[in-house]
N, CA, C and O of each residue as an XYZ file, in Angstrom:
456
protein
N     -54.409     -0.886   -113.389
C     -53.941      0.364   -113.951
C     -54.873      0.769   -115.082
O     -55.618      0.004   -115.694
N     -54.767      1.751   -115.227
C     -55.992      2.459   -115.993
C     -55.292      3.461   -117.017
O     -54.689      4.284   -116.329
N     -55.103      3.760   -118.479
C     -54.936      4.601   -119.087
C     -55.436      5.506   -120.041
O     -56.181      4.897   -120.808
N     -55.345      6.692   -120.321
C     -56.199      7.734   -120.867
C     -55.095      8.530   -121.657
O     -53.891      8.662   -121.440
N     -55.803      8.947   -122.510
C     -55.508      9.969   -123.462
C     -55.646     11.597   -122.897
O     -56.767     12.089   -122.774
N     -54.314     12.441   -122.540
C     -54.456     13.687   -121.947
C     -53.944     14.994   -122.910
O     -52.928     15.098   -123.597
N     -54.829     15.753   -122.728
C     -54.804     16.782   -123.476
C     -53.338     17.813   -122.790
O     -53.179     18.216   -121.637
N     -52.601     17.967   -123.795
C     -51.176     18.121   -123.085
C     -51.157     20.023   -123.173
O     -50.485     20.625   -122.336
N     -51.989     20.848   -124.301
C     -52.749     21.912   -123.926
C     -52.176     22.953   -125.401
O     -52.636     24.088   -125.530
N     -50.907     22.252   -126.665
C     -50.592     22.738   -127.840
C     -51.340     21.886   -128.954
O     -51.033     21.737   -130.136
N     -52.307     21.419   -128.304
C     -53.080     20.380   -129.908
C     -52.446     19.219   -129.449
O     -52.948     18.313   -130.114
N     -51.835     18.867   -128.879
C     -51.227     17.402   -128.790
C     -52.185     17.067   -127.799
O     -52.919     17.738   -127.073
N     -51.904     15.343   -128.025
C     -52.187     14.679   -126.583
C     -51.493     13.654   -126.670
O     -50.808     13.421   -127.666
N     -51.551     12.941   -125.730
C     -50.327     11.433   -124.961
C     -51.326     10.517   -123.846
O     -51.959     10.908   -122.866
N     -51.200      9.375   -124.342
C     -51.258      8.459   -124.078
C     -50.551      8.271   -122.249
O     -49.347      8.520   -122.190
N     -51.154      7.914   -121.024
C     -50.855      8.146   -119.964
C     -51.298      7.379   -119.422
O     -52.417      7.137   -119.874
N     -50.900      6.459   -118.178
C     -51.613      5.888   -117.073
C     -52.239      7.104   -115.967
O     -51.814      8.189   -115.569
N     -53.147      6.509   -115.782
C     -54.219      7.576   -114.753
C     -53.998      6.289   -113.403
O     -54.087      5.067   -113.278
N     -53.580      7.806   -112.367
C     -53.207      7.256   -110.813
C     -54.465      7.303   -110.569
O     -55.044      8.330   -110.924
N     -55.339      6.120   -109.834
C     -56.646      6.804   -109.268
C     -56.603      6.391   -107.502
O     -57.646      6.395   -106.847
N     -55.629      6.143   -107.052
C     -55.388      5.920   -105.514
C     -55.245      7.236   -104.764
O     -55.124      8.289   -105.390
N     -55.250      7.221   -104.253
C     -55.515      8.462   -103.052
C     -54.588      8.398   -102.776
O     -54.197      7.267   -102.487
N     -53.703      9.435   -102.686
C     -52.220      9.576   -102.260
C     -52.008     10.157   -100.269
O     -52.648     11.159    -99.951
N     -51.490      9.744    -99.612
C     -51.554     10.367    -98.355
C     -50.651     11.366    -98.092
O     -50.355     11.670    -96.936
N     -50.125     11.977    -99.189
C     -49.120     13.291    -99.289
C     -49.542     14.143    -99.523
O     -50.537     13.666   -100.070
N     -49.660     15.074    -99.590
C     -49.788     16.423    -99.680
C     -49.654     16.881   -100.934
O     -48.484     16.783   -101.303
N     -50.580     17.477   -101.977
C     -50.331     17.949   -103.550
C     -49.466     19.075   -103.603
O     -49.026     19.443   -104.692
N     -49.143     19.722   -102.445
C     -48.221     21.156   -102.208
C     -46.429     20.643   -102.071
O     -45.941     19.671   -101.494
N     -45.849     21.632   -102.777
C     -44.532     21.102   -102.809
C     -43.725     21.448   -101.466
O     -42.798     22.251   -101.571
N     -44.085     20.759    -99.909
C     -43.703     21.230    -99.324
C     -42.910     19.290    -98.613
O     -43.481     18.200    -98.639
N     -41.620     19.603    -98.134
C     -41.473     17.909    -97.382
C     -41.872     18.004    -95.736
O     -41.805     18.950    -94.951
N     -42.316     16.603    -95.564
C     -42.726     16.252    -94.311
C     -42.232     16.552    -93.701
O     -41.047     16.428    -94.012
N     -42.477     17.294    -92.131
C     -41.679     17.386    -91.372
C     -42.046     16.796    -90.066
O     -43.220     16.575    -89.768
N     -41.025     16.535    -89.270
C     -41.500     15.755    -88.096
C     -40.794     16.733    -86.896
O     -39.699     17.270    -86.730
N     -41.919     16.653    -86.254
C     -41.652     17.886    -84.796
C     -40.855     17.063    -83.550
O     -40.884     15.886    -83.191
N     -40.274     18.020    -83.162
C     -39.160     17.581    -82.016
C     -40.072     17.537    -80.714
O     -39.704     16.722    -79.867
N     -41.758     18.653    -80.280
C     -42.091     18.576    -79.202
C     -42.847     17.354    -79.000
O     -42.839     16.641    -80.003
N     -43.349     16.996    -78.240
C     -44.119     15.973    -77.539
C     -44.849     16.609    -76.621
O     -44.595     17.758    -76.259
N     -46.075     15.719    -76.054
C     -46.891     16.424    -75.141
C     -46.738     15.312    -73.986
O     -47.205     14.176    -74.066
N     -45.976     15.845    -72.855
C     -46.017     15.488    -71.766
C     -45.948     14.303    -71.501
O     -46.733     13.721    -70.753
N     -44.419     13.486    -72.437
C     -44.192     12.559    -72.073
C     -43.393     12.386    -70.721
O     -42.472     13.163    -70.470
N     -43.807     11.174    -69.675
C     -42.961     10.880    -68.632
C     -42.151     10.063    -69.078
O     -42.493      9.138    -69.815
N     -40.682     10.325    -68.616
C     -39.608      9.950    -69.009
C     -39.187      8.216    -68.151
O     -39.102      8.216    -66.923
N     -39.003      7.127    -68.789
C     -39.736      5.603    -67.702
C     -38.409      5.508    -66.854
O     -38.601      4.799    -65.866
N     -36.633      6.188    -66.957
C     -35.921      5.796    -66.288
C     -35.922      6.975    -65.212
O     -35.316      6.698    -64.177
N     -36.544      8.337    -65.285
C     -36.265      9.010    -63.863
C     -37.481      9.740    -63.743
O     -37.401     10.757    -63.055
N     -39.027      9.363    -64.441
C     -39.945     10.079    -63.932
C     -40.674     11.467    -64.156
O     -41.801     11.934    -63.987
N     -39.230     11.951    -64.705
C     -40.126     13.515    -65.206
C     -40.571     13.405    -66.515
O     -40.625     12.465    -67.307
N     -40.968     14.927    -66.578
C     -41.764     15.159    -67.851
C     -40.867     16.142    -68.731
O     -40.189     17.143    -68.497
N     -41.221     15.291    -69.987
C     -40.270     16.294    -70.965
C     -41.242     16.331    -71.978
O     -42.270     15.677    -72.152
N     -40.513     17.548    -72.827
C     -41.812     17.775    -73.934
C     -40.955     18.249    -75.202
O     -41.284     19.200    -75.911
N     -39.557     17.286    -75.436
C     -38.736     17.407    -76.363
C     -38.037     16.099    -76.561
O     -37.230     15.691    -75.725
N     -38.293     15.510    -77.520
C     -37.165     14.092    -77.865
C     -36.549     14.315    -77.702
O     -36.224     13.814    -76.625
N     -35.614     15.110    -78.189
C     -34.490     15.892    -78.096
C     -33.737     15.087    -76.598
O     -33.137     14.049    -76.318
N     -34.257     16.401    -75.892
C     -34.300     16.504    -74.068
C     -34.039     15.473    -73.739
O     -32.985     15.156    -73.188
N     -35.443     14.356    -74.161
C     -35.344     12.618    -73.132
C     -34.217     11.857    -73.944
O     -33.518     11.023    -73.369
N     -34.065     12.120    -75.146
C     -32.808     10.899    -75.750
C     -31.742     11.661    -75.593
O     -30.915     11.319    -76.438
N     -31.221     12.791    -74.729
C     -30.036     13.023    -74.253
C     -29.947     12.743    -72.516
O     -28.975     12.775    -71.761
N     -31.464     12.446    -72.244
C     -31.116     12.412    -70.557
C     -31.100     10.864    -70.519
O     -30.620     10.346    -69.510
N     -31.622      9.985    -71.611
C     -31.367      8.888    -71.742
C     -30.206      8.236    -71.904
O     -30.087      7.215    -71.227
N     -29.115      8.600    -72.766
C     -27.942      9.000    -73.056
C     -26.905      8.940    -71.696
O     -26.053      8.088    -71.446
N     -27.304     10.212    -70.871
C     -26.777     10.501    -70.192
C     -27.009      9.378    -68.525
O     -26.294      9.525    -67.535
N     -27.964      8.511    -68.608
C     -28.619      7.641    -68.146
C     -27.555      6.329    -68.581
O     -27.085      5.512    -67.789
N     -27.401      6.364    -69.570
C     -27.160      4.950    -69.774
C     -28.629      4.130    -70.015
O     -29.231      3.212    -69.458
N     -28.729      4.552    -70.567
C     -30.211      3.849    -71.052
C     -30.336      3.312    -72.175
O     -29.443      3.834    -72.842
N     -31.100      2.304    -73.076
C     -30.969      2.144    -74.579
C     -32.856      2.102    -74.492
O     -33.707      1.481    -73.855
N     -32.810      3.209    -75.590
C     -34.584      3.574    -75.998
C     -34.979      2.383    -76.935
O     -34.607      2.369    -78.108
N     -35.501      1.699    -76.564
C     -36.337      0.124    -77.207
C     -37.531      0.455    -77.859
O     -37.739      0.000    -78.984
N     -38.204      1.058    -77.403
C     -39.859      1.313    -77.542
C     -40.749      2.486    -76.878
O     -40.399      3.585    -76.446
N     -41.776      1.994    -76.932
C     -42.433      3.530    -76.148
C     -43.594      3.006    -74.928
O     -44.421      3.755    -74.408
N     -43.341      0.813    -74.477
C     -44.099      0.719    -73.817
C     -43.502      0.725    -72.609
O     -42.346      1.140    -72.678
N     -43.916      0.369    -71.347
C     -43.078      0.500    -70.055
C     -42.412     -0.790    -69.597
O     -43.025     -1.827    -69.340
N     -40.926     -0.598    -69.511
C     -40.646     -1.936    -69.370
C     -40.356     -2.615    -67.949
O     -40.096     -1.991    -66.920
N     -40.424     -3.628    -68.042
C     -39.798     -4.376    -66.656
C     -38.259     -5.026    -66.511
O     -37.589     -5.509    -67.425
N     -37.972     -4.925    -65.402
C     -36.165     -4.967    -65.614
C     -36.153     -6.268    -65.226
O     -36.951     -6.794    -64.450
N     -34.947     -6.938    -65.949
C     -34.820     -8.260    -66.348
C     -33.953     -8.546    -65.078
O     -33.022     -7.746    -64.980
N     -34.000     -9.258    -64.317
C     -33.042     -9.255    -63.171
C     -31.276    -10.368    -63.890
O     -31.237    -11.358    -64.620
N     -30.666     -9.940    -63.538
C     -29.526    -10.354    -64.154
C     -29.311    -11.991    -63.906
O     -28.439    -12.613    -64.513
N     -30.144    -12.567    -63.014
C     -30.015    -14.082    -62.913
C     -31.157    -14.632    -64.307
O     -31.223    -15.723    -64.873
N     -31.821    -13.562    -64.480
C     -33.102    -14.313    -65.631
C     -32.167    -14.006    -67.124
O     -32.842    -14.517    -68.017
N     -31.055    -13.459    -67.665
C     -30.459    -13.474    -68.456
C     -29.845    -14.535    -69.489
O     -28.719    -14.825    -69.085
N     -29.984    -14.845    -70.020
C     -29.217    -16.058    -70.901
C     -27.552    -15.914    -70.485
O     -26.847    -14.922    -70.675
N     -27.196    -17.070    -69.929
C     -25.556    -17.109    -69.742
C     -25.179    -17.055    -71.293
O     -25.813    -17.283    -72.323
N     -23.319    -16.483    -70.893
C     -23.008    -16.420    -72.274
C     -21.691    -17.185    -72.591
O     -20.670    -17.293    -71.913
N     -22.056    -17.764    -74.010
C     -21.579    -18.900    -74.374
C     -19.769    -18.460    -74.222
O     -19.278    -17.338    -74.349
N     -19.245    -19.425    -73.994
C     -18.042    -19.244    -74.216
C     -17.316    -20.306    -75.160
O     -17.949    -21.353    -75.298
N     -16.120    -20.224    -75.823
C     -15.260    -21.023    -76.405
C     -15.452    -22.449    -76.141
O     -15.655    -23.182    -77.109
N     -15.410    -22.993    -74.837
C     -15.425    -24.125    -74.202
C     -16.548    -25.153    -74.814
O     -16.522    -26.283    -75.302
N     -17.580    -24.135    -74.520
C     -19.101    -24.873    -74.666
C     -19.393    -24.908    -76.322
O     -20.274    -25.627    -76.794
N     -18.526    -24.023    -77.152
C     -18.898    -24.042    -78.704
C     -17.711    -25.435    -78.986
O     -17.608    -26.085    -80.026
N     -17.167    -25.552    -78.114
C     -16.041    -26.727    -78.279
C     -16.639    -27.955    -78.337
O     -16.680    -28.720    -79.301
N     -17.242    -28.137    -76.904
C     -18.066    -28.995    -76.864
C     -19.478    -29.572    -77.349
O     -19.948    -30.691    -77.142
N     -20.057    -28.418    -78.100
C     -20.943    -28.968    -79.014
C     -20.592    -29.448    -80.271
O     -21.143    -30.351    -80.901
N     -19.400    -28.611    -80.662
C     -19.002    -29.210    -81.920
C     -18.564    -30.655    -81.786
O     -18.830    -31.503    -82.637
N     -17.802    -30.921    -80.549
C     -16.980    -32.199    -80.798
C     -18.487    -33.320    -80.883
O     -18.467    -34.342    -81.570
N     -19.461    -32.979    -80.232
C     -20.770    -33.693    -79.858
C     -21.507    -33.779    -81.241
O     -22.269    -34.713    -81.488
N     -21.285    -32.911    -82.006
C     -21.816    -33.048    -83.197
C     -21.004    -33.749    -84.144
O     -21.551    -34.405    -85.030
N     -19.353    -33.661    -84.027
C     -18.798    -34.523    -85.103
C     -18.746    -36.173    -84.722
O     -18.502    -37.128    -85.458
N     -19.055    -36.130    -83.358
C     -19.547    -38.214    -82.839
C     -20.783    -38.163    -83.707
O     -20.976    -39.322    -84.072
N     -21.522    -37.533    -84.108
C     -22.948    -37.996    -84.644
C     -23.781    -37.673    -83.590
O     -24.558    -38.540    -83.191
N     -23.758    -36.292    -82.927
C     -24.715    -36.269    -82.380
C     -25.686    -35.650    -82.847
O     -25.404    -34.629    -83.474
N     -27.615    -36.147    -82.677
C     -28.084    -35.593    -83.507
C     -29.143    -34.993    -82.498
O     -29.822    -35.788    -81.848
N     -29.307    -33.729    -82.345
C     -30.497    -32.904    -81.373
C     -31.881    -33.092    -81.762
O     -32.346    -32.789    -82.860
N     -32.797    -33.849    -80.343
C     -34.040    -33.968    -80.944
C     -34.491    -32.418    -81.041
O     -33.759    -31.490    -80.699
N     -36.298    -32.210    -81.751
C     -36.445    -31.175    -81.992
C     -37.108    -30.460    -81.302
O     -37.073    -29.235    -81.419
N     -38.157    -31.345    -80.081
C     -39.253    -30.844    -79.081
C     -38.939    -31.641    -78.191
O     -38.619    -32.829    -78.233
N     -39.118    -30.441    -76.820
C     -38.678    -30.993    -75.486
C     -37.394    -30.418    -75.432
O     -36.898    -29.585    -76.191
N     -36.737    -31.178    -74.059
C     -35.435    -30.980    -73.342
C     -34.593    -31.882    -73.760
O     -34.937    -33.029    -73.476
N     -33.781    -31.796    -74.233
C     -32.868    -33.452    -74.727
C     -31.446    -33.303    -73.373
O     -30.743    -32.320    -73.137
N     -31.431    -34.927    -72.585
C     -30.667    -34.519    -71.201
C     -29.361    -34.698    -71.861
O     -28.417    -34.447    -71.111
N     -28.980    -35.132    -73.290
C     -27.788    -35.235    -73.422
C     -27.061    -33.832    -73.770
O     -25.940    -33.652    -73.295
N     -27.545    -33.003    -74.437
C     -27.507    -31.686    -74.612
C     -27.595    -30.757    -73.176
O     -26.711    -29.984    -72.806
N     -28.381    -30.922    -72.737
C     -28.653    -30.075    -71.113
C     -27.738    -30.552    -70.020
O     -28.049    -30.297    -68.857
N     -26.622    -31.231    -70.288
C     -25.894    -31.907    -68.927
C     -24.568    -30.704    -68.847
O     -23.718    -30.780    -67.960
């Protein structure tokens, strides 16, 4: 940080830190705005072209879709999914943990995987 003495423009001056970074805003008192068009994005669940966010996150919407990102994805087939835990199995780890069971840290451990 850097400070200087500025001539304030009635005979005074003040003591000031001087910004010397390059600001990436704009010196005009105007706020950022961010545009709704797009140029000719294809839409990845039905193919067309839209040229409004707007447009694709309501046909997405209307899709049943959830917008993740902006790369193209591949569909997870429902057998490659992580099963989901139920009561039973949080039962059974706990009781496995209050015998003293202790999980190694690398690899498959078969007492855990049975």
């Amino acid at each position: 940080m850097e400070y200087a003495w500025i001539d304030v423009g009635d005979g005074r001056q003040v003591f000031r830190r001087i910004d010397r970074q390059q600001r990436k805003r704009s010196a005009l008192a105007a706020p950022m705005i961010i545009s709704d068009q797009l140029h000719d994005l294809v839409g990845q669940h039905d193919g067309k072209v839209y040229t409004s966010k707007s447009a694709l996150r309501r046909s997405y919407k209307a899709a049943g879709v959830e917008e993740v990102g902006n790369a193209p994805q591949e569909a997870v087939a429902a057998s490659a999914r992580r099963p989901r835990v139920g009561r039973e199995d949080v039962g059974k780890a706990l009781r496995k943990v209050r015998n003293g069971y202790k999980p190694t840290v690398h690899g498959k451990d078969p007492v855990l995987d049975d």
